[in-house]
C-alpha positions, 0 to 999 in steps of 0.5 A: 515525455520521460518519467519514473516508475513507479508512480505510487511509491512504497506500499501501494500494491494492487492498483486500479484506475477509473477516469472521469472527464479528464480526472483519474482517480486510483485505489490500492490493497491496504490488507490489514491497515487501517484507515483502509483502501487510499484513494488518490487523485491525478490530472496529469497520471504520474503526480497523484494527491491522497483524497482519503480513505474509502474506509475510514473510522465512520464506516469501518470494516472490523479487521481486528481479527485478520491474520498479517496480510490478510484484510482487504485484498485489491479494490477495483475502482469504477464510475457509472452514472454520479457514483463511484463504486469500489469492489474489494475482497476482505480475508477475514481469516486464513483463506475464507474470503468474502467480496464486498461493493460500496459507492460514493458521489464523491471519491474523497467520501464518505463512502457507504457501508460495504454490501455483501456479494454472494460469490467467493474468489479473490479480486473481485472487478465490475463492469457496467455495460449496456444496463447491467453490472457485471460482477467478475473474480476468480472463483472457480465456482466448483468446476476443477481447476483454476477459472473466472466467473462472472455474474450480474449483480445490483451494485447497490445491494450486491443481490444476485440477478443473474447466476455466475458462470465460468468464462475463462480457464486462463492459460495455465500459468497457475495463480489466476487472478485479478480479473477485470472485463472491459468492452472495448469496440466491438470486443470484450477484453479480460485481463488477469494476472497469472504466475504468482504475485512474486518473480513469476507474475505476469499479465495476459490477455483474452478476448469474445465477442460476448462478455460471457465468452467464449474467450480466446486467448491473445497470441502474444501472452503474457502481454506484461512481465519482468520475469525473464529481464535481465536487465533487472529494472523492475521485478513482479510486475502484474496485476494490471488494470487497463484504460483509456485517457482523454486524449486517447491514449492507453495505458495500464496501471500495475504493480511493480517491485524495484530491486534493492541490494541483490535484487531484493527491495524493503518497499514491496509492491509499488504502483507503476504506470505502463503505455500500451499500444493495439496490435492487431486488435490486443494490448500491447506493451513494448518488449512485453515489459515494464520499465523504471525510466519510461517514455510515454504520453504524460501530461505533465513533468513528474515531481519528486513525492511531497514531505509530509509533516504532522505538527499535530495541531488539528484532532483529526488524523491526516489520511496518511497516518494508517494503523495495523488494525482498527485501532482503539482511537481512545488511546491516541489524543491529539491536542495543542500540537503533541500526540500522547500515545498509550504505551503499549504493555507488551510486544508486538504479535501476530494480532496486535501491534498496539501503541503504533502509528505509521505512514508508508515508508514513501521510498527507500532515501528519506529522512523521518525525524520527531520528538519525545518528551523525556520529561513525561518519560515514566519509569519503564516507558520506551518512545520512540520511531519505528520501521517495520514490515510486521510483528516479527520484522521491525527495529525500535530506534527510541528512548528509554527511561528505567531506574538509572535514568535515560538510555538511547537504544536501537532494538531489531527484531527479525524472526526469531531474534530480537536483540538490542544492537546499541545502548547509550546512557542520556545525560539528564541535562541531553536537552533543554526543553525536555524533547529529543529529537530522534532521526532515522535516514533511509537509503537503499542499503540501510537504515542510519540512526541518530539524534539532533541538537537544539541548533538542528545538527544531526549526530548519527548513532548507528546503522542496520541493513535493509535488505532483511526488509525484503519479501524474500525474508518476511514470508507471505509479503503482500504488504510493504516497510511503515515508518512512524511513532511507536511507545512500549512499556513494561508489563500491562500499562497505562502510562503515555509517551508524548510526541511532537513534530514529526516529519518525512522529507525527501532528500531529492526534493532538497537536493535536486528541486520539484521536477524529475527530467 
């Protein structure tokens, strides 16, 4: 049966799967958002439902010191006898990095507190096998040159049990990475990604008859990567995670970028699912590549992604709403169906993106729209929505009130440039109930901005590229384009900007019904 690639849109890079029964459960890298580490759940593997966060509010990671894509770095999911088990890394600070375990009964949480592993490298994965948890990244443990070491640990208290010890060198491609063991017959299988999380990522493979080696490499590597397709369907495409589904089936779930204008994309890393056959005893994956529109073994017909509409009727926070950082709750109040938000007193920067709420731009053709009060508008105060990648690359579609009343404006800041490309005076009388409801459309190419009348008429404004959105532009890159609620004010404030109803919907659920051919 025919689906599409990918099957976690926007950012969601980094994926790792588990299977229980016939219930697979998924985790992706947040970095330095909060709530942090989603967790989805799926029968069929290519319609999937957020459960939660595996860190939320209650049981937090403190990330308000981290750098712009630093934070939590790829999570790798696991069940083993009642629990489930995630391991993850946390870049505290540029290139000091600490692996962390934490458990559950149920996947939708609450999760314990994170325990310390005492071993460095990235990408930290584990293997229950034969009685033992084995504990895997790629540190090189000081040995010269790149290597995956793996060790046994308690999974309960991360306590070392067993000393760490390089098993594999990789194959030379640089950028040894996101290692992950299985055992498999009669074989232990490493997978790790290699090349570089850009255009030269790739997969491979290689395998022992012990899990502590010696590993051969497969003949055919790398198993997965787009770096040479001119096809130009997908691109980056590595970090995979390997499994079985219960009718027997292989397959491996991996990160993805789909190209945008000239080849770049505003939605970074997406989560693609891949089949996999065994040839001659090693994974295989048709053509060694990943693909937009795929054929595989599914188990039901995709839909297109749900809208998502926060009417904000209830004090808790859906788990899609995510902030940068651990946010201070105090300034945010939901209550009888609006969200007052303290105005932040200044500009974003690289360790504050205050008075912001987003959700994940969910695909490049969307529509976001909600309203603000300009009523409860204080002199100073701008509200309104937001699209942005980090503190130097956003645009501020909002509204403002100042001494001559109020004026519609589109600011963007790429870089070192922050400009604003289009003012309009409101007239005071712009609304009847003293809400404006602001719109913004994506689409591949751009961002169209525009406002909507009491009878639900959308009058566009103005337009900005998206392509300045790429990773190609916004440097390091690991994270992806959040859409969402932002309010700002004029030196250090304590005034509030009020919104209400605000809402994501999918222009191909409106225009072409719930399934996907």
């Amino acid at each position: 049966m025919q689906y599409r690639n990918p099957i976690l849109r926007g950012f969601h890079p980094d994926p790792s799967v588990c299977r229980v029964g016939e219930d697979y459960y998924l985790v992706t890298s947040s970095f330095e958002y909060y709530p942090a580490m989603p967790v989805y759940h799926s029968r069929d593997l290519v319609n999937w439902t957020l459960l939660g966060n595996a860190q939320t509010f209650s049981n937090s990671l403190d990330l308000r010191a981290v750098r712009e894509n630093g934070g939590i770095w790829a999570p790798t999911i696991r069940y083993h006898e009642g629990l489930f088990y995630i391991v993850v890394v946390v870049e505290s600070s540029a290139n000091v990095f600490a692996n962390y375990i934490l458990h559950a009964k149920d996947p939708a949480g609450p999760w314990s507190d994170p325990v310390r592993v005492e071993i460095g490298g990235i990408d930290p994965s584990i293997l229950f096998d034969v009685g033992k948890a084995y504990f895997c990244t790629n540190d090189g443990l000081g040995l010269g040159g790149e290597g995956i070491c793996l060790g046994v640990i308690d999974p309960l208290t991360g306590r070392t049990l067993e000393p760490f010890r390089r098993i594999w060198a990789g194959t030379g491609e640089g950028w040894l990475e996101a290692p992950h063991v299985y055992h498999i017959g009669e074989w232990y299988y490493l997978l790790c990604a290699e090349g570089g999380t850009y255009s030269g990522h790739m997969e491979v493979a290689a395998r022992a008859r012990s899990v502590w080696g010696p590993y051969e490499s497969c003949p055919d590597n790398p198993i997965l990567t787009n770096r040479n397709d001119t096809t130009k369907q997908a691109c980056c495409c590595g970090h995979a995670d390997l499994f079985e589904d219960h009718l027997g089936n292989w397959w491996m779930v991996h990160l993805g970028v789909r190209p945008g204008v000239l080849s770049q994309s505003q939605m970074a890393r997406e989560t693609f699912l891949t089949p996999v056959t065994w040839k001659n005893g090693w994974p295989s994956v048709h053509d060694s590549r990943a693909r937009i529109v795929e054929e595989g073994p599914i188990l039901a017909q995709q839909k297109p992604w749900p809208d998502f509409v926060d009417d904000f009727t209830q004090k808790t926070w859906p788990s899609d709403w995510i902030f940068v950082r651990n946010p201070d709750e105090t300034r945010y109040v939901r209550e009888n169906g609006t969200l007052s938000v303290f105005a932040s007193g200044s500009k974003p920067d690289e360790k504050r993106f205050e008075g912001l709420a987003c959700v994940r731009q969910p695909d490049m053709d969307f529509c976001m729209e909600a309203d603000v009060c300009v009523d409860a508008l204080a002199c100073g105060v701008s509200a309104g929505l937001c699209v942005m990648v980090n503190h130097l690359m956003y645009m501020f579609w909002g509204v403002k009130r100042d001494e001559d009343g109020l004026e519609l404006f589109l600011e963007r800041r790429a870089d070192d440039l922050d400009v604003i490309t289009y003012t309009e005076k409101l007239d005071p009388q712009c609304t009847e109930d003293g809400w404006l409801r602001l719109t913004i459309r994506g689409t591949k190419e751009c961002y169209a901005f525009g406002v909507t009348d009491g009878e639900g008429s959308v009058y566009g404004k103005c337009t900005a590229s998206a392509r300045f959105f790429a990773n190609v532009f916004t440097g390091r890159g690991f994270t992806g384009t959040m859409t969402g609620l932002y309010a700002e004010a004029e030196g250090e404030s304590e005034k509030m900007a009020v919104f209400r109803h605000f809402a994501l919907s999918n222009p191909e659920r409106l225009n072409h019904g719930e399934e996907i051919g």
